[in-house]
mmCIF file of the N, C-alpha and C atoms, coordinates in Angstrom:
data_MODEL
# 
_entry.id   MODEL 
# 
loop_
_atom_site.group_PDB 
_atom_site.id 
_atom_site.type_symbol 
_atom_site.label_atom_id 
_atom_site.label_alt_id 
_atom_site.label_comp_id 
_atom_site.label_asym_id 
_atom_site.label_entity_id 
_atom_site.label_seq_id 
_atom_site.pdbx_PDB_ins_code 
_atom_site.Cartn_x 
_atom_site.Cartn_y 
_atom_site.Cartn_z 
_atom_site.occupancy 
_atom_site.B_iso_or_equiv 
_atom_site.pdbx_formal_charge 
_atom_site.auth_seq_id 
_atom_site.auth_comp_id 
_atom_site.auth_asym_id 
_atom_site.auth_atom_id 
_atom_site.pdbx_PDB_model_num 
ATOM 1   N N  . UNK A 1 1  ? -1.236 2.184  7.335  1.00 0.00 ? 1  UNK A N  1 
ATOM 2   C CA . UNK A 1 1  ? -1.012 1.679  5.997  1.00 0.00 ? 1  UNK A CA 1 
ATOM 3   C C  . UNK A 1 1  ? -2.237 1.999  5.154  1.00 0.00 ? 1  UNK A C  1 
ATOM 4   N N  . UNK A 1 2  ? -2.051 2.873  4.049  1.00 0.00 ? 2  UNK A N  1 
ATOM 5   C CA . UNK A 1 2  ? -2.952 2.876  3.412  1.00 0.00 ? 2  UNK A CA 1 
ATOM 6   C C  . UNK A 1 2  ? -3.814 3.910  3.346  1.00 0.00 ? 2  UNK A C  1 
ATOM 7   N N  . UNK A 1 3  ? -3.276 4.405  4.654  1.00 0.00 ? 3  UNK A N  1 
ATOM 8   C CA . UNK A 1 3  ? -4.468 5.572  5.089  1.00 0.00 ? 3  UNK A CA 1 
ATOM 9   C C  . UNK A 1 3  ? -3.919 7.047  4.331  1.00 0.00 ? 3  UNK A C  1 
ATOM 10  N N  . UNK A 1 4  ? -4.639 7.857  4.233  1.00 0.00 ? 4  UNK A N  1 
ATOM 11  C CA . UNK A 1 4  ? -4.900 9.239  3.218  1.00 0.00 ? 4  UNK A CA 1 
ATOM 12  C C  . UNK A 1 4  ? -4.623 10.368 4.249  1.00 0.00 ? 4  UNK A C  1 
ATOM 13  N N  . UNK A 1 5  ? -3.226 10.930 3.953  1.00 0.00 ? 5  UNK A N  1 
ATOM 14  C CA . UNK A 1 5  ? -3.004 12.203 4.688  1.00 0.00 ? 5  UNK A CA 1 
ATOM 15  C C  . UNK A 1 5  ? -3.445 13.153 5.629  1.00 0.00 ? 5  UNK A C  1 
ATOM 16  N N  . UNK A 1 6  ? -5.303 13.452 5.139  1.00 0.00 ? 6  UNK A N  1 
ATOM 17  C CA . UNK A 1 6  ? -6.237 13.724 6.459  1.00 0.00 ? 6  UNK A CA 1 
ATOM 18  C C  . UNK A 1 6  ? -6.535 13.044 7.504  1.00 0.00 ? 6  UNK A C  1 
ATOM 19  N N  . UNK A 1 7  ? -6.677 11.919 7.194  1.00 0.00 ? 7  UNK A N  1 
ATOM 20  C CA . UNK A 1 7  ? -7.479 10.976 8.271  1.00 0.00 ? 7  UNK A CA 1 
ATOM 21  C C  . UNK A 1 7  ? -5.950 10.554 9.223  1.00 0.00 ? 7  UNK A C  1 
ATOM 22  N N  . UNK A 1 8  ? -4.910 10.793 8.635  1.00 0.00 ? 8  UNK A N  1 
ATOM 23  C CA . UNK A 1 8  ? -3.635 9.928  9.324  1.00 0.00 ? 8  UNK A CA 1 
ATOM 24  C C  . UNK A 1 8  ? -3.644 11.671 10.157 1.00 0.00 ? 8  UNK A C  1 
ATOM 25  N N  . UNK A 1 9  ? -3.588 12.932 9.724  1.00 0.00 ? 9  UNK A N  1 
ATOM 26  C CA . UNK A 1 9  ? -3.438 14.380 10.554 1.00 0.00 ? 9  UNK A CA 1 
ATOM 27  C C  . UNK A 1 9  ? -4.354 14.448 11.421 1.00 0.00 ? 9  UNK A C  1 
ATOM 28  N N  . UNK A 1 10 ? -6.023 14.254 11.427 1.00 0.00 ? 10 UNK A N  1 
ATOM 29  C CA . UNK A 1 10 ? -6.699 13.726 12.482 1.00 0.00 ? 10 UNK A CA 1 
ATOM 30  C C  . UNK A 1 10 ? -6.063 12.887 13.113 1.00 0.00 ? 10 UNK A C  1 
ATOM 31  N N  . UNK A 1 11 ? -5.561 11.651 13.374 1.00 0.00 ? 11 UNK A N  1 
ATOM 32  C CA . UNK A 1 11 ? -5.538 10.848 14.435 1.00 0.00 ? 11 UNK A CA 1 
ATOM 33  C C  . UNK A 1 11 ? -3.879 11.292 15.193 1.00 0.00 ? 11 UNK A C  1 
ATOM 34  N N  . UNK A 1 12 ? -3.098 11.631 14.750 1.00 0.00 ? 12 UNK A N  1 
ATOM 35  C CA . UNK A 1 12 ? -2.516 12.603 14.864 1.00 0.00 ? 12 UNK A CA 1 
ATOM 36  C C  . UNK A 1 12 ? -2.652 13.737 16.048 1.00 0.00 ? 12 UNK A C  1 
ATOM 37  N N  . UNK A 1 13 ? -3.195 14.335 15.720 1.00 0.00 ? 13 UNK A N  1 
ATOM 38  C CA . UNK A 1 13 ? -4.000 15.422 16.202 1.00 0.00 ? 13 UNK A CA 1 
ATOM 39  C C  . UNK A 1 13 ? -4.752 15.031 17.683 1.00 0.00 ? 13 UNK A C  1 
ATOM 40  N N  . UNK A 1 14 ? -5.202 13.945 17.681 1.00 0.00 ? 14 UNK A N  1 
ATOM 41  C CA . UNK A 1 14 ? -6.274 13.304 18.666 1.00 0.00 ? 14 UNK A CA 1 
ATOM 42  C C  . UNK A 1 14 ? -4.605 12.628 19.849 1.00 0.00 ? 14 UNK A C  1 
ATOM 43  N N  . UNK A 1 15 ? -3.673 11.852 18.896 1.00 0.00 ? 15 UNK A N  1 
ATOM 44  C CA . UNK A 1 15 ? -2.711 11.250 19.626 1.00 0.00 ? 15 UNK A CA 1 
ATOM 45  C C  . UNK A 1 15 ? -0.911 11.936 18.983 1.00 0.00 ? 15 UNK A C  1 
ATOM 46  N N  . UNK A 1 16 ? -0.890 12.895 19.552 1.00 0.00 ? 16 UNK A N  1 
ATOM 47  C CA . UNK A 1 16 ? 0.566  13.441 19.039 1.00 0.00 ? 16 UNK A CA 1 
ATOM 48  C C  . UNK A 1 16 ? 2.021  12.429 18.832 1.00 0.00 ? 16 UNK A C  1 
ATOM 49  N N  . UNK A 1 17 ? 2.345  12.765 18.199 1.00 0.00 ? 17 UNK A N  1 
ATOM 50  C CA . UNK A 1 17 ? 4.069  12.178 18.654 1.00 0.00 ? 17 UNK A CA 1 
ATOM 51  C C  . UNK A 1 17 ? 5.357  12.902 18.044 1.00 0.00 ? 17 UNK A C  1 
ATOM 52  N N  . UNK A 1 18 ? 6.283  12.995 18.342 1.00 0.00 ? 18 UNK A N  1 
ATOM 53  C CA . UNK A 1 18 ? 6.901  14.021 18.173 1.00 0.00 ? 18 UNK A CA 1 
ATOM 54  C C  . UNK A 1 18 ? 8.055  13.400 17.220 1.00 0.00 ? 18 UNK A C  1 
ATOM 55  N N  . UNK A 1 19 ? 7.689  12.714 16.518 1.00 0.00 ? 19 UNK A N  1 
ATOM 56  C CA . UNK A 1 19 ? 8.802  12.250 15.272 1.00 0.00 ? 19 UNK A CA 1 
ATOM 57  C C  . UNK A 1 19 ? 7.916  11.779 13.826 1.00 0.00 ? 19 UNK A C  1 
ATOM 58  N N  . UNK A 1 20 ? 8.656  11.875 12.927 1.00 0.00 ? 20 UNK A N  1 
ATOM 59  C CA . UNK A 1 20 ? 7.935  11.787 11.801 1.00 0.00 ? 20 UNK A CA 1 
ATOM 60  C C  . UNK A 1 20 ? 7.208  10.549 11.436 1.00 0.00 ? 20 UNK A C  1 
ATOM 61  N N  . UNK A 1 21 ? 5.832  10.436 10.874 1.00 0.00 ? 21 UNK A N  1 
ATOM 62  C CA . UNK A 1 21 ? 5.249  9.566  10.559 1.00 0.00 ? 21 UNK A CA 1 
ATOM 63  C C  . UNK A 1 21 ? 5.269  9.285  8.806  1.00 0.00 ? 21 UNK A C  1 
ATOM 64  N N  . UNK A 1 22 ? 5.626  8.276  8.719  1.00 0.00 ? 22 UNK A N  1 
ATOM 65  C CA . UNK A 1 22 ? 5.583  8.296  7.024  1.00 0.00 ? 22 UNK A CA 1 
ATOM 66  C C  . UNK A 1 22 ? 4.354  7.808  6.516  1.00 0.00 ? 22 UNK A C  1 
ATOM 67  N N  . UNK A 1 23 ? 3.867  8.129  5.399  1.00 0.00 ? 23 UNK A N  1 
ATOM 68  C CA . UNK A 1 23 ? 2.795  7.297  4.885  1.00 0.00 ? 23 UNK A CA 1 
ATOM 69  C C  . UNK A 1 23 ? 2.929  6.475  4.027  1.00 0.00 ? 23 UNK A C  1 
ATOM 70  N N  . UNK A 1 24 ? 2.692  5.446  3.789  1.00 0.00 ? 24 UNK A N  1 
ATOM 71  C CA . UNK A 1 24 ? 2.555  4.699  3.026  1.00 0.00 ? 24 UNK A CA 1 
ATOM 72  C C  . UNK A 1 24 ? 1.940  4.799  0.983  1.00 0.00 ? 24 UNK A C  1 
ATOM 73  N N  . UNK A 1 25 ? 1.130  5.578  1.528  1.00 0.00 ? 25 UNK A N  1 
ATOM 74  C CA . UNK A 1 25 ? 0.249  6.279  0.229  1.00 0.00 ? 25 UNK A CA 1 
ATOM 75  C C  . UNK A 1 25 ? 0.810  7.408  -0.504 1.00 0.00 ? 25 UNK A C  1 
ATOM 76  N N  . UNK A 1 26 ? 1.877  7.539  0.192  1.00 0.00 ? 26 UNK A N  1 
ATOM 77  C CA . UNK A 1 26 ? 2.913  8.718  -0.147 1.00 0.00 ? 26 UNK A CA 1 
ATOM 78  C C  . UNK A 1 26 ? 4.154  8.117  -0.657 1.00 0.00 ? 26 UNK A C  1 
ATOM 79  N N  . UNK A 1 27 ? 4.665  7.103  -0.275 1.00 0.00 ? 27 UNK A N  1 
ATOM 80  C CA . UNK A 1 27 ? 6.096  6.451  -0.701 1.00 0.00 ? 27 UNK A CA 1 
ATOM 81  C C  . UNK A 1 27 ? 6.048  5.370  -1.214 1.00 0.00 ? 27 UNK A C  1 
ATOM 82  N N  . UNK A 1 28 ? 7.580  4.688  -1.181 1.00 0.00 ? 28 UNK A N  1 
ATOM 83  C CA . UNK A 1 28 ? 7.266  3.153  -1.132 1.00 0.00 ? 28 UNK A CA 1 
ATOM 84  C C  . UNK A 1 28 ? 8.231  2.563  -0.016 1.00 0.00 ? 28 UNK A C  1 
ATOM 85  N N  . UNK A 1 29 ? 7.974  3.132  0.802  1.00 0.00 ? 29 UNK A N  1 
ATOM 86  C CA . UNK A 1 29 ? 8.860  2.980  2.573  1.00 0.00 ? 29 UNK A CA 1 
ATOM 87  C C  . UNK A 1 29 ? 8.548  1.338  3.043  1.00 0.00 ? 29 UNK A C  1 
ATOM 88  N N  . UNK A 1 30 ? 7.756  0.407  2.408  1.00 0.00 ? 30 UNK A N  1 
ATOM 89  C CA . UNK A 1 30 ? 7.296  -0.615 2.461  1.00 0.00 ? 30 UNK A CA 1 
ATOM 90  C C  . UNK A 1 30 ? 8.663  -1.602 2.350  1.00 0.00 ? 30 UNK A C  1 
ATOM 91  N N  . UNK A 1 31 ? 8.431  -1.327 0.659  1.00 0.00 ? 31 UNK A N  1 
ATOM 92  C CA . UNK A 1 31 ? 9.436  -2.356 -0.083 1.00 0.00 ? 31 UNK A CA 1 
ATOM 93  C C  . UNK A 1 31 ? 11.295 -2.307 0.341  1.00 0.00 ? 31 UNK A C  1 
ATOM 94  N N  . UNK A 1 32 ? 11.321 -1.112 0.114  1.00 0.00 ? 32 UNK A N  1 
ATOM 95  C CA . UNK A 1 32 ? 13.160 -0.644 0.919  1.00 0.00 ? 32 UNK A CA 1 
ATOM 96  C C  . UNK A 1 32 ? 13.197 -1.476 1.774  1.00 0.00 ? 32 UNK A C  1 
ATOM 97  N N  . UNK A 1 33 ? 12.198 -0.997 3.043  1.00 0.00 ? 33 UNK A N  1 
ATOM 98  C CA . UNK A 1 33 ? 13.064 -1.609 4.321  1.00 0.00 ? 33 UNK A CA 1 
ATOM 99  C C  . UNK A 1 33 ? 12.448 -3.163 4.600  1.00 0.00 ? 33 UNK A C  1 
ATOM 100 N N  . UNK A 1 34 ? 11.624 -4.297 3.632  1.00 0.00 ? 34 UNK A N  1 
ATOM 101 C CA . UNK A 1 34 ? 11.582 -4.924 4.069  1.00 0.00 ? 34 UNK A CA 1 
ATOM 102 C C  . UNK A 1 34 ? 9.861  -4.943 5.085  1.00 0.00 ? 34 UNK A C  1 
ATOM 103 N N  . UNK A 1 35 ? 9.070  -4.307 5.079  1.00 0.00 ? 35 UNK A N  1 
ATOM 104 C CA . UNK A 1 35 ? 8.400  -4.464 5.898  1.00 0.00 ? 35 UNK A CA 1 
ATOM 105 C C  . UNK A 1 35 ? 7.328  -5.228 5.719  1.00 0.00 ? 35 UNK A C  1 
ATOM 106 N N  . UNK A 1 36 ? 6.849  -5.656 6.449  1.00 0.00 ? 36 UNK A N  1 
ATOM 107 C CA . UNK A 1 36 ? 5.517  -6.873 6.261  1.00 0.00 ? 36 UNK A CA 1 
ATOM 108 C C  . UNK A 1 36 ? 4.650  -7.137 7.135  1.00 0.00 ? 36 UNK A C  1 
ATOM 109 N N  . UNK A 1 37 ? 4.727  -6.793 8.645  1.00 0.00 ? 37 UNK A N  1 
ATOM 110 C CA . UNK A 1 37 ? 3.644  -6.938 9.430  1.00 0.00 ? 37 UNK A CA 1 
ATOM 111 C C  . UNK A 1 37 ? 3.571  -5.137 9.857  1.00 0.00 ? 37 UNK A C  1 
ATOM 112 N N  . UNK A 1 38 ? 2.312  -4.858 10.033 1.00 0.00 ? 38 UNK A N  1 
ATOM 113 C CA . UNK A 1 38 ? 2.372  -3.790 10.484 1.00 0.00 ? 38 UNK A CA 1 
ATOM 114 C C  . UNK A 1 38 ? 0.927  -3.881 11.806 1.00 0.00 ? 38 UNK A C  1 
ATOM 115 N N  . UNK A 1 39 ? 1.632  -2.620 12.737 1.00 0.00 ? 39 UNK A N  1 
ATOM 116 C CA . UNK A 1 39 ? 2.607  -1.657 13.144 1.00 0.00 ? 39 UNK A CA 1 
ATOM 117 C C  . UNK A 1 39 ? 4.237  -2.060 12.843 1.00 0.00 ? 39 UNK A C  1 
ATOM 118 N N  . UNK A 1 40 ? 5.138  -1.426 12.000 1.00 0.00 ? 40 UNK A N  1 
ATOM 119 C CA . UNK A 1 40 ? 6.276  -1.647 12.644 1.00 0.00 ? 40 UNK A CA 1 
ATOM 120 C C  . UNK A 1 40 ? 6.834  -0.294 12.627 1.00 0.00 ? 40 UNK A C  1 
ATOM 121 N N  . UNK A 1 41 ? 7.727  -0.417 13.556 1.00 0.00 ? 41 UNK A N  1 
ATOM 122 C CA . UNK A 1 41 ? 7.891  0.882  14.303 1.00 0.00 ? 41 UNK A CA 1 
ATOM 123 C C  . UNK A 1 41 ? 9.781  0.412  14.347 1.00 0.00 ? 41 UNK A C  1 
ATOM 124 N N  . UNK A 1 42 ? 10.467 1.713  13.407 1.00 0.00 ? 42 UNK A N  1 
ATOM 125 C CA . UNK A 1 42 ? 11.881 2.288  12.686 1.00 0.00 ? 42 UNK A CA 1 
ATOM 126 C C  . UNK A 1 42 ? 12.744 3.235  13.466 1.00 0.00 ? 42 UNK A C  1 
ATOM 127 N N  . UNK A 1 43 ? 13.335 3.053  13.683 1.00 0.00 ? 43 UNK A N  1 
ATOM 128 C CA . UNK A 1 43 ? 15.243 3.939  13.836 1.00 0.00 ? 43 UNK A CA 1 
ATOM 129 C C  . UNK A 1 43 ? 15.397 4.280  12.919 1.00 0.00 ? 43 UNK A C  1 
ATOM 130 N N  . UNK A 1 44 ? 15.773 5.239  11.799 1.00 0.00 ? 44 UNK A N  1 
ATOM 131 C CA . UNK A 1 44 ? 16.088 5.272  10.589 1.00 0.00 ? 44 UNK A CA 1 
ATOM 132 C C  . UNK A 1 44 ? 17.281 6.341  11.149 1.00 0.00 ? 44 UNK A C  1 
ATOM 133 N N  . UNK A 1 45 ? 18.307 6.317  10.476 1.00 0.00 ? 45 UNK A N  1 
ATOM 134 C CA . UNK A 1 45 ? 19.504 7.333  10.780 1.00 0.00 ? 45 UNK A CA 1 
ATOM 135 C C  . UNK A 1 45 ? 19.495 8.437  9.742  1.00 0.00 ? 45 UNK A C  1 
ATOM 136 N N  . UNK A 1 46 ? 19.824 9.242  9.811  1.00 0.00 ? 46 UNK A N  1 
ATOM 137 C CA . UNK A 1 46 ? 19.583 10.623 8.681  1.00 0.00 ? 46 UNK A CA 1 
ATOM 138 C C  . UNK A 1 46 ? 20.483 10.477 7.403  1.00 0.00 ? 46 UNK A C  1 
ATOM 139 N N  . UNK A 1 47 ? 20.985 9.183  7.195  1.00 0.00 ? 47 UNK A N  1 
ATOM 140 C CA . UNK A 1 47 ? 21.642 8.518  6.240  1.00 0.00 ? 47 UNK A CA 1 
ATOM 141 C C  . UNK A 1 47 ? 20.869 7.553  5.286  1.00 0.00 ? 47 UNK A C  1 
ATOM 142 N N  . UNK A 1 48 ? 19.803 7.167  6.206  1.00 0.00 ? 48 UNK A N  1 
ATOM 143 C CA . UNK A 1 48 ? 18.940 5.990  5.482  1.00 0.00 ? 48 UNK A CA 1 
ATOM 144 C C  . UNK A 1 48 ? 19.573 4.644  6.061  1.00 0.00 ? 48 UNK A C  1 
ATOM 145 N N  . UNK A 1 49 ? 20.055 4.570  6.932  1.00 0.00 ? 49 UNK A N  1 
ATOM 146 C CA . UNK A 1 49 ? 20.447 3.115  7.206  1.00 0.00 ? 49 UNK A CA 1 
ATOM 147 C C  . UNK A 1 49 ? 19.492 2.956  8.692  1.00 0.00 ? 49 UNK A C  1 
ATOM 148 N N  . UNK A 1 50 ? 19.131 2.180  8.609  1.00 0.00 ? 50 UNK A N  1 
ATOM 149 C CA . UNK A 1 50 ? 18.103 1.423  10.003 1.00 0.00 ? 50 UNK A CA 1 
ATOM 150 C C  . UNK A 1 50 ? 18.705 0.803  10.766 1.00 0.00 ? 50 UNK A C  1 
ATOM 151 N N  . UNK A 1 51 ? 18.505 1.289  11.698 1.00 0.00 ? 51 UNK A N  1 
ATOM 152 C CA . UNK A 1 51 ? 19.299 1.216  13.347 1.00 0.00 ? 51 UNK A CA 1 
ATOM 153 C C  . UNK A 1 51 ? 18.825 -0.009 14.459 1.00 0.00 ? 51 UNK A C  1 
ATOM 154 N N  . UNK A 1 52 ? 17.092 0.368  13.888 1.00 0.00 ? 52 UNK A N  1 
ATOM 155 C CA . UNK A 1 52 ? 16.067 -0.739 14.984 1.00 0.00 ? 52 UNK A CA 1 
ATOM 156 C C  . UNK A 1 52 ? 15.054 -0.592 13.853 1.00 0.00 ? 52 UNK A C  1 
ATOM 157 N N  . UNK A 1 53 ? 14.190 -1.724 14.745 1.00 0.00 ? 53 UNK A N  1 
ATOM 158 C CA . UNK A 1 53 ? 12.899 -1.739 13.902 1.00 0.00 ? 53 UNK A CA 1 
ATOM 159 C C  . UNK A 1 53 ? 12.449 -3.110 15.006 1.00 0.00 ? 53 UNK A C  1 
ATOM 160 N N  . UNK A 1 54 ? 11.240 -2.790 15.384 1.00 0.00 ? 54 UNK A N  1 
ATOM 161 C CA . UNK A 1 54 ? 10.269 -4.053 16.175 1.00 0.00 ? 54 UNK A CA 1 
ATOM 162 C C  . UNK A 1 54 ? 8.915  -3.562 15.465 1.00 0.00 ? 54 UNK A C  1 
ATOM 163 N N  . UNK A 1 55 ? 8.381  -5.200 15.197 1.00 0.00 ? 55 UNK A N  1 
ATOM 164 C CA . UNK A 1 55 ? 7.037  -5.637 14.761 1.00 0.00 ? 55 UNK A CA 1 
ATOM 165 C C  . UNK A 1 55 ? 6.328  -5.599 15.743 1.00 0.00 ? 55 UNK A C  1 
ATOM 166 N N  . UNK A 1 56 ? 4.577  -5.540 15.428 1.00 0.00 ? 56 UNK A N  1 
ATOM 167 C CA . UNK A 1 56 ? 3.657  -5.389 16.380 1.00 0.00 ? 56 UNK A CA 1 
ATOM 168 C C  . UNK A 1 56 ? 3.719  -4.646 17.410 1.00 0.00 ? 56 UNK A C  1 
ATOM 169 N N  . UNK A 1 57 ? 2.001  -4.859 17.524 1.00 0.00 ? 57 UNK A N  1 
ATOM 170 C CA . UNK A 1 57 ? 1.486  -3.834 18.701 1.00 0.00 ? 57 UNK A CA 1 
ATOM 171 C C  . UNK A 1 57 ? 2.011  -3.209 19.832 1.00 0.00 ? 57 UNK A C  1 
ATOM 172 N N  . UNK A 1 58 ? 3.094  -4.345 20.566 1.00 0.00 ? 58 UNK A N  1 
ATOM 173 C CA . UNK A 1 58 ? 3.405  -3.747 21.385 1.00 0.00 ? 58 UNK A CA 1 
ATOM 174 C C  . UNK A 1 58 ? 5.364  -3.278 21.138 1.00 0.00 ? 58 UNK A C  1 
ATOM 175 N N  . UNK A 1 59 ? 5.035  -2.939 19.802 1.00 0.00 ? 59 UNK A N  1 
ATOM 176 C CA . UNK A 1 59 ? 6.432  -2.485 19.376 1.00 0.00 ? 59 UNK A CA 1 
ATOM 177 C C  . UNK A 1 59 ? 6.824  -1.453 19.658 1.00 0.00 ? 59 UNK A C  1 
ATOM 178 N N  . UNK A 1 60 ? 5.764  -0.167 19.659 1.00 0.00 ? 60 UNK A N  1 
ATOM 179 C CA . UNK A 1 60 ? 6.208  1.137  20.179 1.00 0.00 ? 60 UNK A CA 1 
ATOM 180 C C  . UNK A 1 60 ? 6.748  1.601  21.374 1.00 0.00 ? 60 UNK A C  1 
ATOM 181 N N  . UNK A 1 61 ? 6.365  0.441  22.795 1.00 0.00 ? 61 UNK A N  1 
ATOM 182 C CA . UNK A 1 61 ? 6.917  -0.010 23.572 1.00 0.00 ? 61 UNK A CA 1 
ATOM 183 C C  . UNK A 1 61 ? 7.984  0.228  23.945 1.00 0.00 ? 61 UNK A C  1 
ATOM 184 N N  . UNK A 1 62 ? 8.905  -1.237 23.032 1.00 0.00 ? 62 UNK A N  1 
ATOM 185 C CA . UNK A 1 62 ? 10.104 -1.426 22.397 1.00 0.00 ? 62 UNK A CA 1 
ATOM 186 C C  . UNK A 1 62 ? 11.026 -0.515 22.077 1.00 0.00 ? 62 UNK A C  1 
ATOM 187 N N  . UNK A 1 63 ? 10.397 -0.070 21.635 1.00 0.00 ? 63 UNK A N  1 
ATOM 188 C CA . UNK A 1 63 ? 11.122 1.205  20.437 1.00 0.00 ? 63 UNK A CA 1 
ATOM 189 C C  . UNK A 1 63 ? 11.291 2.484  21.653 1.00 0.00 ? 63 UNK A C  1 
ATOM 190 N N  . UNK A 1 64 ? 10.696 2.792  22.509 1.00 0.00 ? 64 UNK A N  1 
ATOM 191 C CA . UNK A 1 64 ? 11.078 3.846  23.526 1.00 0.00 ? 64 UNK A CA 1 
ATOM 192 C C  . UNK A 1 64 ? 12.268 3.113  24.277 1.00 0.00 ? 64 UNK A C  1 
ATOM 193 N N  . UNK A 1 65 ? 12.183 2.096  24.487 1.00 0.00 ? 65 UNK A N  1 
ATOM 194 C CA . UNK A 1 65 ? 13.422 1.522  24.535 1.00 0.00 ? 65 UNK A CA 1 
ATOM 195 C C  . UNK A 1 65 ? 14.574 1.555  24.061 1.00 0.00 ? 65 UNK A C  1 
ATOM 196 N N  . UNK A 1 66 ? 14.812 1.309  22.550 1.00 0.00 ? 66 UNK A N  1 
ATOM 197 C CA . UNK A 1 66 ? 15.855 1.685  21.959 1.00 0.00 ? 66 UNK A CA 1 
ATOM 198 C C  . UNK A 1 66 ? 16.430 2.659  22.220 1.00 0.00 ? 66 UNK A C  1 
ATOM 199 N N  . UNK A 1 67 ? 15.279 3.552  22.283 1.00 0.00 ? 67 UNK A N  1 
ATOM 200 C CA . UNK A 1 67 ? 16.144 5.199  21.463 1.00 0.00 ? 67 UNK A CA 1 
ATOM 201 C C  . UNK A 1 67 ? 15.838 5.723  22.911 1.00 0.00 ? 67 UNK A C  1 
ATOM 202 N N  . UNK A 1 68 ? 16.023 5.100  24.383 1.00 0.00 ? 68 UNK A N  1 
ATOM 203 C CA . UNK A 1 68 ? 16.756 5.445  25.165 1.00 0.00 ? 68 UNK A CA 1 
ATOM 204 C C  . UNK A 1 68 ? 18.100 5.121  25.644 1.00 0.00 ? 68 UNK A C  1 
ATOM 205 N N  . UNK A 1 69 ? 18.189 3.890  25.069 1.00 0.00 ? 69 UNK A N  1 
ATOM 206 C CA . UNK A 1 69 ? 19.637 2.991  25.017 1.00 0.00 ? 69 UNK A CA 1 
ATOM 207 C C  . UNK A 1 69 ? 20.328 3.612  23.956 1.00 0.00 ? 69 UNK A C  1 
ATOM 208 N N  . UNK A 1 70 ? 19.865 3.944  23.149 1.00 0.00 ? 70 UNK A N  1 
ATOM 209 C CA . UNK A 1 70 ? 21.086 5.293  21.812 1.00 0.00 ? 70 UNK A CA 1 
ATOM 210 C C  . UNK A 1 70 ? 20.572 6.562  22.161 1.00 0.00 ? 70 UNK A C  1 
ATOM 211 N N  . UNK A 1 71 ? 20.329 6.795  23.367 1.00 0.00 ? 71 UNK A N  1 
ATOM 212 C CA . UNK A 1 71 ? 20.423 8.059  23.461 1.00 0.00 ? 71 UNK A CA 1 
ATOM 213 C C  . UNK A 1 71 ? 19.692 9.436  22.827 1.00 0.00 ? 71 UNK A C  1 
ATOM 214 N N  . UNK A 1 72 ? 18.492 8.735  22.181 1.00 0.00 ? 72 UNK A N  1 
ATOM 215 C CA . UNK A 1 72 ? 17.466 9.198  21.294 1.00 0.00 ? 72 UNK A CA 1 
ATOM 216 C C  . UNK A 1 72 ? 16.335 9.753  21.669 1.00 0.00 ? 72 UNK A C  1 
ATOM 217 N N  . UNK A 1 73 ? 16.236 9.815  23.368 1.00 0.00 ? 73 UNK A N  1 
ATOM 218 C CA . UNK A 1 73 ? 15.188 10.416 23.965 1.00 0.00 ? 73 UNK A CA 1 
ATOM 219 C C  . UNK A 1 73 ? 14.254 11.380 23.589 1.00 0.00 ? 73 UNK A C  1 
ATOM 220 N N  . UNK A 1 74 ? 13.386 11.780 22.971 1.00 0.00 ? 74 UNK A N  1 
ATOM 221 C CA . UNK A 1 74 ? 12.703 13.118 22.500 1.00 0.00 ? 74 UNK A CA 1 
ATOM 222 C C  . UNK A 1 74 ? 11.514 13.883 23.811 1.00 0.00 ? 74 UNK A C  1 
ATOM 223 N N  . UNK A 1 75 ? 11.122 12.699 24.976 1.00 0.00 ? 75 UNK A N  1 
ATOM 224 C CA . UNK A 1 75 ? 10.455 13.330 26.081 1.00 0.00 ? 75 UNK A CA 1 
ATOM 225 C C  . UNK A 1 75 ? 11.080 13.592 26.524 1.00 0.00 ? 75 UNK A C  1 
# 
């Protein structure tokens, strides 16, 4: 949140992941979906409708979860 395109491609870079990261400083991906604690970590469908979404740290977790239960695997 908050962070500036380089510094988010460095860490990035240091920790890959193979789905899109949005920025914050770039949109307003905040207000749409509702968000308020962060990390939170999104399903978004190529429609714009949100599928999942878990709060906190150990949300990313979570979220490999989901999107093996829909079939969303990317490893």
């Amino acid at each position: 949140m908050n962070e500036d395109r380089p510094i988010v491609e460095k860490f990035l870079q240091e920790h890959p992941h193979r789905f899109p990261v949005v920025l914050t400083t770039e949109n307003e991906m905040p207000r749409p979906y509702q968000i308020g604690v962060f990390p939170t970590y999104m399903i978004i469908e190529k429609d714009g409708t949100l599928s999942a979404a878990v709060e906190g740290d150990q949300g990313f977790g979570e979220l490999r979860k989901l999107r093996k239960k829909a079939g969303l695997e990317l490893e």
